[in-house]
Backbone as JSON, one array per atom type, in Angstrom:
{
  "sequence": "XXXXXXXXXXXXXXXXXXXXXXXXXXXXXXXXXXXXXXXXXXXXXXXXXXXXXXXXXXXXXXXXXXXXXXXXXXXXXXXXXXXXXXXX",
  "N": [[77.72, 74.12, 56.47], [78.39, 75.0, 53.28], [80.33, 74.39, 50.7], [79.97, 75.59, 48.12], [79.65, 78.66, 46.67], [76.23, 80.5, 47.15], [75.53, 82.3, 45.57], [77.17, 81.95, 43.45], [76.59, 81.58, 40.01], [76.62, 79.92, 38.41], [76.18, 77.48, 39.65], [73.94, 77.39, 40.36], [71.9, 75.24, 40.29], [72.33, 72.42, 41.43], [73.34, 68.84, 41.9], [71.5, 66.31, 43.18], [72.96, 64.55, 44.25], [75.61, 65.92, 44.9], [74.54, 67.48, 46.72], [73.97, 65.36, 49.0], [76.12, 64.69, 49.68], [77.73, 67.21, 50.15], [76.1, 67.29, 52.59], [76.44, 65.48, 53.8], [79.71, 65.79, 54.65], [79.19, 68.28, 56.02], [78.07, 66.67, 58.41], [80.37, 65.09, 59.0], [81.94, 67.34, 60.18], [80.41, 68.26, 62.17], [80.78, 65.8, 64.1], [83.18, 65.79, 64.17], [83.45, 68.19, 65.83], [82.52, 67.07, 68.0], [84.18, 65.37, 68.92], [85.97, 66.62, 69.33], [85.84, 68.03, 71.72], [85.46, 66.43, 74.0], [86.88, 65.09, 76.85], [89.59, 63.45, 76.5], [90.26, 63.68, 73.71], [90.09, 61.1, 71.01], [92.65, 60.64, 69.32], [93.46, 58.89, 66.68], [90.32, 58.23, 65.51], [89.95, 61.2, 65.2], [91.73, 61.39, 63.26], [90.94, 59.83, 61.2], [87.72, 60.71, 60.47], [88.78, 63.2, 59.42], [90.49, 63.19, 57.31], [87.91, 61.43, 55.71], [86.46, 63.65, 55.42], [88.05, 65.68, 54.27], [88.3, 63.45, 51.88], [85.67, 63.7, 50.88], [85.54, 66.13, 50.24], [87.05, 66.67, 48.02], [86.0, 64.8, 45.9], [83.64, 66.67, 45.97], [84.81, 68.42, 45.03], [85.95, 67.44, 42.61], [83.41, 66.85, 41.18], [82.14, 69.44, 40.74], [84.25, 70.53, 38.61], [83.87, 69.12, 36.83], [80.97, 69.69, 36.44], [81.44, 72.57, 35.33], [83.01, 72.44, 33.42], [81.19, 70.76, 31.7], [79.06, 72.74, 30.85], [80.96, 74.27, 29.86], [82.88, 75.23, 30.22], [86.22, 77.33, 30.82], [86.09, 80.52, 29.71], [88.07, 82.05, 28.61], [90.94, 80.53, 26.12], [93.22, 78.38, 27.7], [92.81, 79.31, 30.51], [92.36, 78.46, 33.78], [90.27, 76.38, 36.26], [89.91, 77.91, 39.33], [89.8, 76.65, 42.68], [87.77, 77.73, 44.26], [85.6, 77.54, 41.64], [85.87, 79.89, 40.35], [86.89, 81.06, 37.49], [90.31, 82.1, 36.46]],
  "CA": [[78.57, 75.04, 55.74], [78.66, 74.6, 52.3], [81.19, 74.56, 49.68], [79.73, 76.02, 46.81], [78.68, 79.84, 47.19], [74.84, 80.34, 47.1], [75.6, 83.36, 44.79], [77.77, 81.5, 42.38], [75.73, 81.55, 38.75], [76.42, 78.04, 37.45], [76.1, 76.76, 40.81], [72.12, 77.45, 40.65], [71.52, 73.79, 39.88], [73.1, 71.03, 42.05], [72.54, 67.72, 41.58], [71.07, 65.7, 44.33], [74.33, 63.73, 44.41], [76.92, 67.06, 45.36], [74.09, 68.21, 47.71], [74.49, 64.5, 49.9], [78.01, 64.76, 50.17], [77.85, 67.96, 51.28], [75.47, 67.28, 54.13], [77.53, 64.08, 54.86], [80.9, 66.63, 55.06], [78.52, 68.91, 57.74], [77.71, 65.26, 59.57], [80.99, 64.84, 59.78], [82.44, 68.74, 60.89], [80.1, 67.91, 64.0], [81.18, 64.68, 64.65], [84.69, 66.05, 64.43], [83.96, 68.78, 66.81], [82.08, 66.28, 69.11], [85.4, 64.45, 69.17], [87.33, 67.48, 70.36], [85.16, 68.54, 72.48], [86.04, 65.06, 75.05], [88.26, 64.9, 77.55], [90.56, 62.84, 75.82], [89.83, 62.95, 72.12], [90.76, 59.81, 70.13], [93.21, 61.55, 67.89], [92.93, 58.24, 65.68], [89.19, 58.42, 65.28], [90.1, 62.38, 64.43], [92.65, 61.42, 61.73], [89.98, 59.24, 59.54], [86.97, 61.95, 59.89], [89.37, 64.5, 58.76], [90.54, 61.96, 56.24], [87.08, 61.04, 55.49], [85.55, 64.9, 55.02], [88.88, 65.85, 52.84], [88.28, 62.8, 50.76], [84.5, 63.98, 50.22], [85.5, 67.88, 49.87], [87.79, 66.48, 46.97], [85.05, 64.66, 45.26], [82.56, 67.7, 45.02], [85.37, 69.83, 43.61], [85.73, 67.15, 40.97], [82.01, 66.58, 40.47], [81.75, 70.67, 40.06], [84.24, 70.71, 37.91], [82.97, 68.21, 36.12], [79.54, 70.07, 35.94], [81.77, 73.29, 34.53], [82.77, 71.44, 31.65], [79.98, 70.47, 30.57], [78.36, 73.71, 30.74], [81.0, 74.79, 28.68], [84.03, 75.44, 30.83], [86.38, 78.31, 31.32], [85.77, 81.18, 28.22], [89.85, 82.11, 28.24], [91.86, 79.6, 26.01], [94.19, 78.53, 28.63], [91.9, 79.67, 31.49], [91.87, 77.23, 34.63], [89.37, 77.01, 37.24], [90.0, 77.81, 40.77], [89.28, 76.0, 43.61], [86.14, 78.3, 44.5], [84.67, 77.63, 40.69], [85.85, 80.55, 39.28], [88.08, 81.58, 36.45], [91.78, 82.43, 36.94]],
  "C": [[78.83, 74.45, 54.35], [79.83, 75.08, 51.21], [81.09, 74.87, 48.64], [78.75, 77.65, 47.83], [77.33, 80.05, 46.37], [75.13, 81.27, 45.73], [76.19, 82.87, 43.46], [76.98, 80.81, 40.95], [75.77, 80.06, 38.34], [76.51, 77.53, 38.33], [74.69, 76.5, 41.08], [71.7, 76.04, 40.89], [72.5, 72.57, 40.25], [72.56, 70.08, 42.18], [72.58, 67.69, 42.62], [72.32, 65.28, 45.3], [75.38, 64.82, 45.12], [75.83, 67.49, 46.45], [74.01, 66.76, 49.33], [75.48, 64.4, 50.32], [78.03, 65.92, 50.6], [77.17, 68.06, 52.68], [76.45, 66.28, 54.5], [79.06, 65.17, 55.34], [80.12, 67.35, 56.1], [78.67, 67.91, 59.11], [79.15, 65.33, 60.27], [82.58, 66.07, 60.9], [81.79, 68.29, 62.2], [80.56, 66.91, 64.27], [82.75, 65.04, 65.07], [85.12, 67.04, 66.02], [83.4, 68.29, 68.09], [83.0, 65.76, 69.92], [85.8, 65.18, 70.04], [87.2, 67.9, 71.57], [85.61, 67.76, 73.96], [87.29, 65.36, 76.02], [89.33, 64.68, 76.96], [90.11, 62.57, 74.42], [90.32, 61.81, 71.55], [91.39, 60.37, 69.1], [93.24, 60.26, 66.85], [91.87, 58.81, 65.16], [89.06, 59.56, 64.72], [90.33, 62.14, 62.9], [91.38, 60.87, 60.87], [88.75, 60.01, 59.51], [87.61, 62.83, 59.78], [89.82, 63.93, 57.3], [89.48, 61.98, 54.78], [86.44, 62.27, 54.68], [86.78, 65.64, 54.07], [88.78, 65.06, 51.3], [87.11, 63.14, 50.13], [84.52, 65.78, 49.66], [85.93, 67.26, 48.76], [86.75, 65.84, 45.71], [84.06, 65.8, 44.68], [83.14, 68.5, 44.65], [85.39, 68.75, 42.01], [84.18, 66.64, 40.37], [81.57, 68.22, 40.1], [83.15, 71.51, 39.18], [84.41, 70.1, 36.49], [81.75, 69.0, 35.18], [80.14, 71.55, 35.07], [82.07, 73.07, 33.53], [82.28, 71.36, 30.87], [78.96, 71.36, 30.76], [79.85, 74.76, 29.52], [82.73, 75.48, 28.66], [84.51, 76.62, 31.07], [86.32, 79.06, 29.79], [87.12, 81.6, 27.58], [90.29, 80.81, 27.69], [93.09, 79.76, 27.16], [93.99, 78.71, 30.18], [92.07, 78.74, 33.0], [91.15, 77.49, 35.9], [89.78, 76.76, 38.49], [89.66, 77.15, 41.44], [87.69, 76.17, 43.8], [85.36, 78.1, 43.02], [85.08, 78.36, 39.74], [86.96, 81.25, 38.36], [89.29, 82.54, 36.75], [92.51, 83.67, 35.85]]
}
């Protein structure tokens, strides 16, 4: 499941780098629901892959909007960009 929509225009072009971190965030959605899945889940072991896949969601919002930036940013003075990418 990815975090950038396929459809989204300045999204065409993802670096290598935002497309590893998002497979590693997939890796660790299954691993999470592997966990739950258990008899007895390890709610530790939960907390740090939930932890873990928040701290990497947070990264590829600031590496895409990073990459908005420097394409040129939002076109409203004042403008700020949403979560999903796009202009507010």
């Amino acid at each position: 499941m990815s975090l950038i929509e396929p459809c989204t225009p300045i999204f065409f072009h993802q670096s290598a780098h935002v497309r590893a971190i998002q497979s590693r965030i997939d890796e660790i959605r299954k691993e999470i629901r592997r966990e739950m899945k258990r008899p007895a889940p390890d709610v530790f072991r939960l907390s740090q892959l939930k932890r873990k896949k928040l701290h990497l969601k947070d990264k590829v919002r600031r590496l895409i909007n990073a990459q908005i930036a420097r394409a040129g940013g939002p076109k409203r003075p004042g403008s700020r960009v949403q979560k999903n990418g796009l202009q507010k």
